[in-house]
FIMARMI-19926 format. One record per residue (C-alpha): x, y, z; residue in three letters. Coordinates in pm, whole numbers, padded with zeros to 5 digits, always signed. Layout:
N
XYZAla/...
REM end
This chain:
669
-06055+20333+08081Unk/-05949+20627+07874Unk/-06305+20664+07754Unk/-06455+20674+08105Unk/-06232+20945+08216Unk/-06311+21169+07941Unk/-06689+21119+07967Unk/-06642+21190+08322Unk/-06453+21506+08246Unk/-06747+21641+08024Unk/-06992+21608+08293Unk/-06795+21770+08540Unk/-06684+22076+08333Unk/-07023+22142+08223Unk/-07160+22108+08655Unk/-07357+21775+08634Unk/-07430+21466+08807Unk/-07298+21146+08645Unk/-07590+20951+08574Unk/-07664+20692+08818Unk/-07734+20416+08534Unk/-07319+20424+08433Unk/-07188+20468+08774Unk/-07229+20032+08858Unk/-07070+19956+08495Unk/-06780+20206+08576Unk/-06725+20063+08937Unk/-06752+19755+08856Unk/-06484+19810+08560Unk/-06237+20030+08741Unk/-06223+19849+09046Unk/-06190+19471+08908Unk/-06100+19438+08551Unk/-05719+19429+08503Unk/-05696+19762+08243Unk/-05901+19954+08524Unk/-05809+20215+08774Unk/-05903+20153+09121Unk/-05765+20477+09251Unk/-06022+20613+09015Unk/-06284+20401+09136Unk/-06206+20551+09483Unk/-06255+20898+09416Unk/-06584+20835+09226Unk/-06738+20655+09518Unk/-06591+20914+09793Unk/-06709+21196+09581Unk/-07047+21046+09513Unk/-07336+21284+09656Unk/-07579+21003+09773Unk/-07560+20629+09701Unk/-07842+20356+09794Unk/-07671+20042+09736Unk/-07389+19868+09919Unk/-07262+19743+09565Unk/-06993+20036+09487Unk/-06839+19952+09837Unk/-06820+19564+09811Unk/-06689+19618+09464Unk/-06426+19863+09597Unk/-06330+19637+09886Unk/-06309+19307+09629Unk/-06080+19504+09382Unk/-05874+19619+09662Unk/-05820+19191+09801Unk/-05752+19115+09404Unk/-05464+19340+09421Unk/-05228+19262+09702Unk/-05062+19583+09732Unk/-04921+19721+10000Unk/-05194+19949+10097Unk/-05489+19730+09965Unk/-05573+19680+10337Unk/-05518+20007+10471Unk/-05831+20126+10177Unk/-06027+19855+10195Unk/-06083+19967+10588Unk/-06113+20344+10442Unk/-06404+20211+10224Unk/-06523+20016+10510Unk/-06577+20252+10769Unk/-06751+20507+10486Unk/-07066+20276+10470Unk/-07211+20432+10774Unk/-07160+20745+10688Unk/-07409+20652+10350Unk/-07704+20549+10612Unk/-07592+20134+10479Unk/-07482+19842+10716Unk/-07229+19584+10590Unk/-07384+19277+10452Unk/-07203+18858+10398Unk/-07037+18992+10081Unk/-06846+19322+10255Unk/-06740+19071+10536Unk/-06651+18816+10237Unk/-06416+19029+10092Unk/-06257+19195+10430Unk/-06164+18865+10529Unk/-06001+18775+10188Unk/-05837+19125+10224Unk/-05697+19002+10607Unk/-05569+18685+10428Unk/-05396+18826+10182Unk/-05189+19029+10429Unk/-05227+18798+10728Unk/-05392+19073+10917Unk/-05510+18816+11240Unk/-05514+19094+11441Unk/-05801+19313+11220Unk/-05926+18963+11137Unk/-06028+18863+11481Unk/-06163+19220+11518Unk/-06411+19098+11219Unk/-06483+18796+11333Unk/-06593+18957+11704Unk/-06862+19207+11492Unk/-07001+18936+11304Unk/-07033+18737+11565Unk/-07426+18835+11706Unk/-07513+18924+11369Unk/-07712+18673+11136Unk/-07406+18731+10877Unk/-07210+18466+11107Unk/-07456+18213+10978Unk/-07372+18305+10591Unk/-07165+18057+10414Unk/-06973+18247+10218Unk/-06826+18400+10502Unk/-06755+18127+10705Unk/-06581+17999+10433Unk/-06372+18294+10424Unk/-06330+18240+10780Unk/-06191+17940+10728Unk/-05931+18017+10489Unk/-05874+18371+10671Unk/-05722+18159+10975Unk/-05549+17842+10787Unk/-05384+18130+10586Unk/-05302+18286+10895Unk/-05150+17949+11032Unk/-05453+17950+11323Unk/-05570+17563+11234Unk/-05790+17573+11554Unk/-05959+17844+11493Unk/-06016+17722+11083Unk/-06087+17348+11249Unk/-06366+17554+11486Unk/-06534+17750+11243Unk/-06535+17478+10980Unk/-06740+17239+11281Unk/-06970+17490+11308Unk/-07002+17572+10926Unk/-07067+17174+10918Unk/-07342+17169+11216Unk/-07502+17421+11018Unk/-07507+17294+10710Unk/-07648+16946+10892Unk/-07889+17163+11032Unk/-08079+17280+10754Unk/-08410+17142+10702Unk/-08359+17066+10310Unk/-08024+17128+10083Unk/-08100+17241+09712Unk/-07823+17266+09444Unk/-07659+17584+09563Unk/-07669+17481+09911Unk/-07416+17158+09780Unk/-07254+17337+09550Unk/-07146+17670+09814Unk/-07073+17371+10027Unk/-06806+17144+09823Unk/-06667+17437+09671Unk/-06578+17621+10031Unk/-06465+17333+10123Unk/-06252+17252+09834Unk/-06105+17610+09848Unk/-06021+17665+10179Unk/-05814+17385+10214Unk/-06053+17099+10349Unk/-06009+16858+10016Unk/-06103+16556+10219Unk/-06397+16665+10357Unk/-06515+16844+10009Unk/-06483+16483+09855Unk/-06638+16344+10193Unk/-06975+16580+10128Unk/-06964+16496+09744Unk/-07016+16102+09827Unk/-07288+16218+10126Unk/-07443+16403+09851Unk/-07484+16075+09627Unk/-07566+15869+09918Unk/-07851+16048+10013Unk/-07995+16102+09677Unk/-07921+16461+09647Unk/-07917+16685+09320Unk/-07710+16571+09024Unk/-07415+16752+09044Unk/-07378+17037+08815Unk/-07019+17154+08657Unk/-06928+17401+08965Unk/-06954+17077+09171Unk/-06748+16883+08942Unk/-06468+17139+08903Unk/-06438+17158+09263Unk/-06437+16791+09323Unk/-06164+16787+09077Unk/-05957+17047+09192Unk/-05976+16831+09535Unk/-05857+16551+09392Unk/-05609+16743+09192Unk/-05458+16864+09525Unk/-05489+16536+09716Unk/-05331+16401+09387Unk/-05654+16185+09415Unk/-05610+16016+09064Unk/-05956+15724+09109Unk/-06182+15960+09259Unk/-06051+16266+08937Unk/-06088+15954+08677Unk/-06398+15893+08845Unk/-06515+16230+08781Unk/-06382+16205+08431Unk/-06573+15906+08333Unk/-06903+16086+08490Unk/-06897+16365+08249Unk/-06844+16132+07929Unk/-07117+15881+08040Unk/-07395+16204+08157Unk/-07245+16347+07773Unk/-07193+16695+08012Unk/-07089+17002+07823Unk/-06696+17042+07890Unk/-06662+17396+07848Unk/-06331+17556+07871Unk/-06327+17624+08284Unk/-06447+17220+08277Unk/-06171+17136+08096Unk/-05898+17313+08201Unk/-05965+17169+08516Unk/-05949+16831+08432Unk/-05609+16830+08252Unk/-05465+17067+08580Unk/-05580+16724+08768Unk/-05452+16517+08547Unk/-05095+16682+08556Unk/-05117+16709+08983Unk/-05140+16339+08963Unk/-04873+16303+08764Unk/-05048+16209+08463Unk/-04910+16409+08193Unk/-04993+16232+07909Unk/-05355+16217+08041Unk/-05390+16551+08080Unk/-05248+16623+07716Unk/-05544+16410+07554Unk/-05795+16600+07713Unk/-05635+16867+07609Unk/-05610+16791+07237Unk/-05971+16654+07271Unk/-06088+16963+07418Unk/-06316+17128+07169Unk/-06308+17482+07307Unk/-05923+17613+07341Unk/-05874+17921+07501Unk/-05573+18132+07792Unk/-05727+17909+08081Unk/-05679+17525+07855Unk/-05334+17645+07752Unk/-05210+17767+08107Unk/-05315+17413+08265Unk/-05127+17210+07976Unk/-04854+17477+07966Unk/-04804+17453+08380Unk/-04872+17120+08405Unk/-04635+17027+08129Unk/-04333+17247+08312Unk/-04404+17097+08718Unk/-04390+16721+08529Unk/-03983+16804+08346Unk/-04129+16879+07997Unk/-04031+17223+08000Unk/-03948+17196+07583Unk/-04298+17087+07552Unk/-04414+17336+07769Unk/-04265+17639+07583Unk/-04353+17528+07282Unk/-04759+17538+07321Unk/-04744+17869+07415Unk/-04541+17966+07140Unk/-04826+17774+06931Unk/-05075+17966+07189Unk/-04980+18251+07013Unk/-04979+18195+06678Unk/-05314+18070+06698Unk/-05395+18448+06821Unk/-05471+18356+07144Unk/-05352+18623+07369Unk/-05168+18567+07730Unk/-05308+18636+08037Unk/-05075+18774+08346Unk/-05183+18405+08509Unk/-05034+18221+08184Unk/-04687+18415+08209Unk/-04657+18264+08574Unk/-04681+17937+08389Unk/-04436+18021+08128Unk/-04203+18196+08332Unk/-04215+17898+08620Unk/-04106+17624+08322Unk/-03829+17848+08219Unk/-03698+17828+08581Unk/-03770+17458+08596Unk/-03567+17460+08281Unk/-03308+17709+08465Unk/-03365+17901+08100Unk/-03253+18244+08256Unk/-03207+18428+07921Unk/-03544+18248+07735Unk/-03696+18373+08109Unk/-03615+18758+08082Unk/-03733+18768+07721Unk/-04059+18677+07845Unk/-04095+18854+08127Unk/-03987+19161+07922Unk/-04272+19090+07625Unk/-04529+19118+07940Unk/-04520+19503+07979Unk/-04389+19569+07609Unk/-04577+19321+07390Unk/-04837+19247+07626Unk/-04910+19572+07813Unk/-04930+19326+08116Unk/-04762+19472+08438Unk/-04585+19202+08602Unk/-04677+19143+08939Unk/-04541+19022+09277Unk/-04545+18677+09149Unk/-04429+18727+08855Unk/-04105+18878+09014Unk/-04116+18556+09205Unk/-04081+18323+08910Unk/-03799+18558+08814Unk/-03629+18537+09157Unk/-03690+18162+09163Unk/-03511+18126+08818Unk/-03231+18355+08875Unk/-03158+18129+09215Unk/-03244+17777+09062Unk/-02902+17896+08850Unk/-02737+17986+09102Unk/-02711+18393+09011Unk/-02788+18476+09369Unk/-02652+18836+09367Unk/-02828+18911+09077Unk/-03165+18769+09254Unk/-03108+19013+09547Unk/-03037+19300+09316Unk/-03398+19246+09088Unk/-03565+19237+09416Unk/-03390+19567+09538Unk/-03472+19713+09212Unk/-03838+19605+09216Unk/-04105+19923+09133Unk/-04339+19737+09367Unk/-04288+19632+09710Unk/-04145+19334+09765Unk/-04334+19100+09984Unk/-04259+18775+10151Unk/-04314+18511+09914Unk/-04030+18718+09658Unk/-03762+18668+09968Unk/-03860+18352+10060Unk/-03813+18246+09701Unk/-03435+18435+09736Unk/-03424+18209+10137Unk/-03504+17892+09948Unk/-03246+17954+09674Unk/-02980+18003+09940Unk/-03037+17698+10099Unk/-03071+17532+09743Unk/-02636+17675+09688Unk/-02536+17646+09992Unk/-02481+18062+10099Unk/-02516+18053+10443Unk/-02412+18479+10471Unk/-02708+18558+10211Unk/-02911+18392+10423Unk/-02846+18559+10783Unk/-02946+18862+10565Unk/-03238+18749+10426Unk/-03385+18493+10688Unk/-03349+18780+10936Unk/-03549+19009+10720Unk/-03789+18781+10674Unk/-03829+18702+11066Unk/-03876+19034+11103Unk/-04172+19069+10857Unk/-04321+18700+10891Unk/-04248+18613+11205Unk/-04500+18342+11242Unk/-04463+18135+10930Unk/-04317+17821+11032Unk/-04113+17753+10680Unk/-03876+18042+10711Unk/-03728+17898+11048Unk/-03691+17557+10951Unk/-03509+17639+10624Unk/-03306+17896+10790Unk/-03185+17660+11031Unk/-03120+17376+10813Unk/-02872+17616+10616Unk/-02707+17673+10903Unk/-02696+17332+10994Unk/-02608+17184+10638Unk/-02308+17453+10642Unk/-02179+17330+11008Unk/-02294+17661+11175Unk/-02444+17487+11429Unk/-02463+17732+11698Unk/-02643+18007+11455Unk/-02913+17689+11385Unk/-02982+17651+11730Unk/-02998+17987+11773Unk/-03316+18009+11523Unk/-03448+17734+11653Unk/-03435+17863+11995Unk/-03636+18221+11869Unk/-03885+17923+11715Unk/-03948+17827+12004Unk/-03953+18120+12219Unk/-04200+18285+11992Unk/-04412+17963+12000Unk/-04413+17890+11651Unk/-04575+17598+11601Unk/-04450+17357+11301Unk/-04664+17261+11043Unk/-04614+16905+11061Unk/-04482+16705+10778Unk/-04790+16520+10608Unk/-04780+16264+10233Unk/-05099+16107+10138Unk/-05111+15808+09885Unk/-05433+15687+09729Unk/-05542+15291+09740Unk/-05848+15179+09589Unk/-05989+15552+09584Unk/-05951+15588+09952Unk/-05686+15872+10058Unk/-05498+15731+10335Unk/-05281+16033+10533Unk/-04982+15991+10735Unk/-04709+16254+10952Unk/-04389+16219+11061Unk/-04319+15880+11324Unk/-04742+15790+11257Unk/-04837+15559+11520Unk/-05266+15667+11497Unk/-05275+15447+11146Unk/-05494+15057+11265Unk/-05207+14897+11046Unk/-04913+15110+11167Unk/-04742+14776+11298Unk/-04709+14616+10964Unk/-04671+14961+10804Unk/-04345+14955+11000Unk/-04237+14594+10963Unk/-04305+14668+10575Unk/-04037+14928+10634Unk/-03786+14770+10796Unk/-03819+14501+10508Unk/-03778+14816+10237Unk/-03481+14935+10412Unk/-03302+14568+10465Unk/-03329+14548+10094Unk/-03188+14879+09996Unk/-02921+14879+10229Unk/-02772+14593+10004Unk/-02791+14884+09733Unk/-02570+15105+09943Unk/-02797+15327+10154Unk/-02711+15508+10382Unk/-02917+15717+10621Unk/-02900+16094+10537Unk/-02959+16292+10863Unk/-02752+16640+10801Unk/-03031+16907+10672Unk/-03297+16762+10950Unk/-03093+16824+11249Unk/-03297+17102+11374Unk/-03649+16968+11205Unk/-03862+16915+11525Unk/-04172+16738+11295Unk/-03924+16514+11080Unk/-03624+16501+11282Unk/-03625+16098+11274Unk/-03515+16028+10932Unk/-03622+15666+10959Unk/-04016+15763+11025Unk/-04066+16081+10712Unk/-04413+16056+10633Unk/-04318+15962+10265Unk/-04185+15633+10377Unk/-04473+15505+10548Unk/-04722+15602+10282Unk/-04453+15412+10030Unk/-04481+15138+10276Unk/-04888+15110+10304Unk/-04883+15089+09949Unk/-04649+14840+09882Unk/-04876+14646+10165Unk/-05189+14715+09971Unk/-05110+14733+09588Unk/-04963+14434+09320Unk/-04604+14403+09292Unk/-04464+14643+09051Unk/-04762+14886+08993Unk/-04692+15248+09050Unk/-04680+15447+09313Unk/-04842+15828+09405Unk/-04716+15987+09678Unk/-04827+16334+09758Unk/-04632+16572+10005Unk/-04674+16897+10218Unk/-04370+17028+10195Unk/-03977+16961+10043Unk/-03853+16615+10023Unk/-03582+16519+10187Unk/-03214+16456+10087Unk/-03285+16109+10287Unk/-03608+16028+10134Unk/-03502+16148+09778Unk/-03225+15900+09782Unk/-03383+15593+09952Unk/-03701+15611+09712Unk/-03480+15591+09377Unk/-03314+15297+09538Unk/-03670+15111+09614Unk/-03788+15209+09251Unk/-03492+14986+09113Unk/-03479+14734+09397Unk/-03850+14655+09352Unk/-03853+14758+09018Unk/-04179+15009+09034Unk/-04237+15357+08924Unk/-04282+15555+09203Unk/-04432+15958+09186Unk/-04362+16168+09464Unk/-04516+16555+09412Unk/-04366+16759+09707Unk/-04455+17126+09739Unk/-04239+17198+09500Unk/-04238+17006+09222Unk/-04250+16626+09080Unk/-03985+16338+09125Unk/-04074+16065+08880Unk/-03828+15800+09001Unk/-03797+15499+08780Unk/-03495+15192+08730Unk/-03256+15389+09054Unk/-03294+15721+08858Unk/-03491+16032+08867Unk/-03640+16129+08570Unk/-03504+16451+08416Unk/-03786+16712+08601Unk/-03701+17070+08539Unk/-03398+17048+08430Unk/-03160+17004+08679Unk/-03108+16670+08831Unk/-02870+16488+09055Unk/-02769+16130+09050Unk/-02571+15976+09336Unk/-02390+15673+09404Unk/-02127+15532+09648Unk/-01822+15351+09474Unk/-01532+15161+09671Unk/-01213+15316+09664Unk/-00895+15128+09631Unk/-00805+15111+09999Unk/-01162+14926+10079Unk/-01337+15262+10175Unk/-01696+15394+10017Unk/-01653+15739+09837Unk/-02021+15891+09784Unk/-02015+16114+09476Unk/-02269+16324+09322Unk/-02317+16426+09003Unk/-02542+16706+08827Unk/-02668+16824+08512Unk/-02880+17087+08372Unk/-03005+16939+08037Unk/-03069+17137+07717Unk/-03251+17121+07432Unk/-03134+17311+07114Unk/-03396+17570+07042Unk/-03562+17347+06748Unk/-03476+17001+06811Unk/-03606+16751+07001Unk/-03266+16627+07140Unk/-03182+16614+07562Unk/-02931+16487+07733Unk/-02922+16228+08073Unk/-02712+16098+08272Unk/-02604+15713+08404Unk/-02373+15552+08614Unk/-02143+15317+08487Unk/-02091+15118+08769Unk/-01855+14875+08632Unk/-01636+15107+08550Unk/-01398+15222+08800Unk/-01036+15261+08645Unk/-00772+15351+08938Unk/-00858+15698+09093Unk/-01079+15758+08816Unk/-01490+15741+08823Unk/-01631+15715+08507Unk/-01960+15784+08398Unk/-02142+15769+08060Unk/-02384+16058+07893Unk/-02628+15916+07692Unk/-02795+16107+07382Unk/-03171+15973+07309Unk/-03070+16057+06933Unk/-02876+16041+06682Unk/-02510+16104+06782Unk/-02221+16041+06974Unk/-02246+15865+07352Unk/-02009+16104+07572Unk/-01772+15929+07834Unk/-01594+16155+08091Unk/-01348+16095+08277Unk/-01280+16415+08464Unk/-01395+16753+08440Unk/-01126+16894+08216Unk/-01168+16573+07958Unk/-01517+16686+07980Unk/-01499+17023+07828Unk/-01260+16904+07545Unk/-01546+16632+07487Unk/-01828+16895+07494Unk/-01585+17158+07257Unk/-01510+16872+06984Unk/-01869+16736+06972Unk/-02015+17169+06953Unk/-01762+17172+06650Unk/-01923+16891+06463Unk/-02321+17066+06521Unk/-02439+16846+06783Unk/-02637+17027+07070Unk/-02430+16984+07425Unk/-02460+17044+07772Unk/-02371+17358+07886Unk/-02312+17320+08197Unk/-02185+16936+08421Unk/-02042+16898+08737Unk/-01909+16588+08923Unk/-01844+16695+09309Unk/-01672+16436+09562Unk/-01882+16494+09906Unk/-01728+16274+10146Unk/-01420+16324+10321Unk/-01219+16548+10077Unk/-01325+16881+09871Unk/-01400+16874+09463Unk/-01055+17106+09460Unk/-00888+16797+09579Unk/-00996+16576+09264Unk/-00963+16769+08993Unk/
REM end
């Protein structure tokens, strides 16, 4: 970029015209490519005498969506309205990249305003941009309007009197990217049916990424298989795909042996394993390849350090986190971004260093947008700190008032910390400001068919035996010691009756439709459930199946009564009679570590035989060589964890058992 400048300087010290032939090259380069400077790309295009092409101002506009500043918008309108004043008109890719501009910063207003000038144009019938049309209003939580436009993208499409390649492939992949992953797969089979094209790798890598967010495991195998039989080139983009499937589905080991097979390596292979690797619990794993990413001289890309910096908060590796995120800017000469400070905000929560959350965001040298205090919101809920929260749910309200999320968690806080009134009070602005709830959805896959269900689904042909199938699950777990969890849904319109979660009746259609004891693969819109995160460890060890639920946050491999360690901290809960007949419900959590070059971890069990007097024991199990660690309370504990440190073996650093049923932790130990 240095270079460009001081060519640029020459010319204009000695009074001449930069040549026409480097002024696309230098656009193009300032405006998009991550060393560039898009202020400088400005100037040249505003200061440009006379310019014939519409390219410099789509290229503008496109650099300005990329970057999601805080006046991205306000410019890309500046360089909109100065095509006029060049004798041009706006063409499909200036409208293209408005709209991705209006998403980005969930202009609907301005976005509407687009939509109305387009609308007697021919660019309405362009497919790029009613594709991002479509994801302009799901972004913009306007489903009716997305639903409309994507029935009229489809009548057009249906329409045309014969469909090449790139008329299937603009197809599938709008589809696939704007948030319609059924219908992408739908055209894909239409495409086979009728004999179409064979499908080239842009077609393949978005069927995949559509089964990678349905968590559509048969139709990504199928995919898989495809490309080994047709001997297809798997080039890096190809790959990386695959094994970013692979891990959706839950499938980590899958997704590692097409990574090890894959015989190009480069940032965008890594990043899948590394990510996928840290959402599926093997954070050790995780750091490790890109520590091995680097010695094999591949160098990081700002997307990669989300990865990283999302397994050390998985981990809740706070330090190992802020040495990364440091190397960025000083090693890297990457500028962290708004979602990098995310990550950072998310990790600092996850361990519970909520003031020092708050102050990184305060001390941000970017603006802050929603998505970094919604990260601090979650983390709040996640500890319990119902003041933090007034302060930053109301900020949030304020400056997203019409996403959905920030309500519901806001009053479940409240709720979950017996402020009932201040719940009902955001649940009242909720619905005052008609905020409609995006409704809980799972999905679970059966002979390659997705099969989708909400909250208390009656519209399914086999909901009556879907819900005699339940009633059968819960009979049996009952025996177990369930009991129904109802404290953080009080105020959840779409999932307020426990008994009907959508999780539970896609659990139940499978156990209708799949052998006894075969897995499970759930996949859900948003959090799980205290309720539903309890009562589907208890059917994985009363029916003895491995069931995989990935939420919107991360994966819960529940196997045998337990979760599988997943990120590193994990809970494990269990009611145990007390001596005067009663049920005491306990739970216990753990962050795991791994010494730095070891392969040792930690988990936890419950020892359910035994219960000596007022004491609740439980067992620690090391899956090495070493000592098994039995505490009894927390102060036996920490003598435990200081004589085993003495003798070299790695410990936990951090274990807490907390009584939550009718007396306080304080009152135990």
């Amino acid at each position: 970029m240095g270079q460009f400048k001081q060519t640029h300087a020459r010319f204009v010290i000695a009074g001449e015209v930069y040549p026409s032939s480097a002024f696309r090259p230098v656009i193009s380069f300032s405006a998009l490519h991550p060393s560039g400077d898009i202020d400088y790309a400005f100037l040249l295009l505003v200061r440009s005498r006379t310019l014939q092409t519409l390219f410099p101002f789509n290229t503008l506009i496109r650099g300005f969506a990329r970057r999601r500043g805080s006046d991205s918008l306000a410019n890309s309108v500046v360089v909109f309205r100065l095509i006029p004043e060049f004798g041009l008109s706006p063409n499909n890719f200036t409208f293209t990249f408005l709209f991705q501009c209006c998403s980005s910063s969930l202009q609907l207003k301005l976005g509407r305003q687009l939509h109305c000038m387009i609308a007697k144009t021919t660019v309405q019938t362009d497919i790029f941009v009613r594709n991002s049309m479509i994801q302009f209003y799901s972004v913009c939580g306007q489903l009716d309007d997305a639903r409309r436009v994507f029935d009229q993208t489809t009548r057009l499409f249906n329409e045309m009197p014969s469909r090449n390649l790139v008329s299937w492939v603009i197809m599938i992949s709008g589809y696939s990217q704007t948030g319609w992953q059924l219908e992408s797969l739908e055209l894909f089979r239409q495409m086979q049916l009728l004999g179409g094209p064979e499908p080239n790798a842009a077609i393949l890598v978005s069927i995949l990424s559509s089964a990678s967010q349905l968590g559509a495991l048969t139709n990504g195998k199928w995919v898989h298989s495809y490309i080994q039989k047709r001997n297809i080139r798997m080039d890096s983009i190809l790959s990386a795909t695959l094994i970013d499937m692979y891990a959706k589905c839950g499938c980590i080991d899958l997704a590692m042996q097409v990574f090890e097979s894959s015989p190009e390596k480069d940032v965008y292979n890594y990043t899948a394993a590394i990510s996928g690797l840290a959402t599926n619990g093997r954070g050790e794993k995780s750091i490790w390849l890109f520590e091995q990413m680097k010695r094999e001289g591949i160098v990081p890309d700002s997307i990669c350090f989300i990865a990283v910096l999302c397994a050390c908060g998985h981990m809740g590796w706070v330090e190992r986190g802020f040495d990364y995120f440091h190397s960025m800017a000083n090693v890297h000469e990457i500028e962290p971004e708004l979602d990098h400070y995310t990550c950072m905000v998310d990790l600092l929560g996850r361990a519970g260093l909520l003031v020092e959350a708050e102050r990184l965001i305060m001390s941000m040298p970017i603006r802050p947008d929603n998505a970094v205090w919604g990260a601090l919101l979650g983390s709040c809920r996640l500890h319990k700190n119902p003041d933090m929260a007034k302060r930053v749910g109301s900020r949030l309200l304020k400056s997203d008032p019409h996403h959905d999320g920030r309500y519901v968690i806001l009053s479940n806080i409240y709720a979950e910390s017996n402020k009932e009134y201040e719940a009902l009070k955001v649940w009242n602005s909720m619905k005052r400001r008609r905020i409609k709830r995006v409704p809980g959805s799972s999905s679970i896959e059966v002979d390659g068919i997705i099969h989708e269900f909400v909250a208390g689904d009656r519209s399914h042909e086999e909901s009556n035996e879907i819900y005699l199938q339940w009633e059968n699950i819960v009979e049996e777990i009952r025996k177990a010691g369930y009991v129904v969890e109802t404290k953080e849904v009080i105020l959840d319109v779409e999932e307020s009756a426990v008994g009907l979660h959508s999780e539970k009746l896609a659990l139940a259609y499978g156990f209708i439709h799949t052998d006894p004891g075969s897995e499970l693969r759930i996949v859900k819109n948003i959090r799980i459930c205290d309720d539903c995160h309890s009562d589907i460890k208890l059917v994985s060890m009363c029916y003895n199946r491995k069931i995989v639920v990935r939420d919107r946050k991360q994966f819960h491999h529940f196997e045998a009564g337990i979760e599988q360690p997943n990120g590193g901290q994990t809970s494990i809960e269990k009611e145990i009679s007390g001596g005067n007949g009663t049920k005491n419900r306990y739970r216990m959590k753990w962050i795991h570590v791994v010494a730095p070059d070891d392969d040792f971890f930690y988990s936890g069990n419950w020892n359910h035989n035994q219960v000596t007097g007022s004491h609740q024991k439980f067992e620690l199990h090391k899956f090495a060589e070493g000592p098994s660690l039995s505490i009894m309370t927390n102060f036996t504990m920490l003598l435990q964890c200081r004589k085993y440190a003495d003798e070299g073996y790695p410990l936990l650093q951090f274990l807490w058992l907390s009584y939550i049923g009718t007396v306080q932790p304080q009152d135990i130990f």
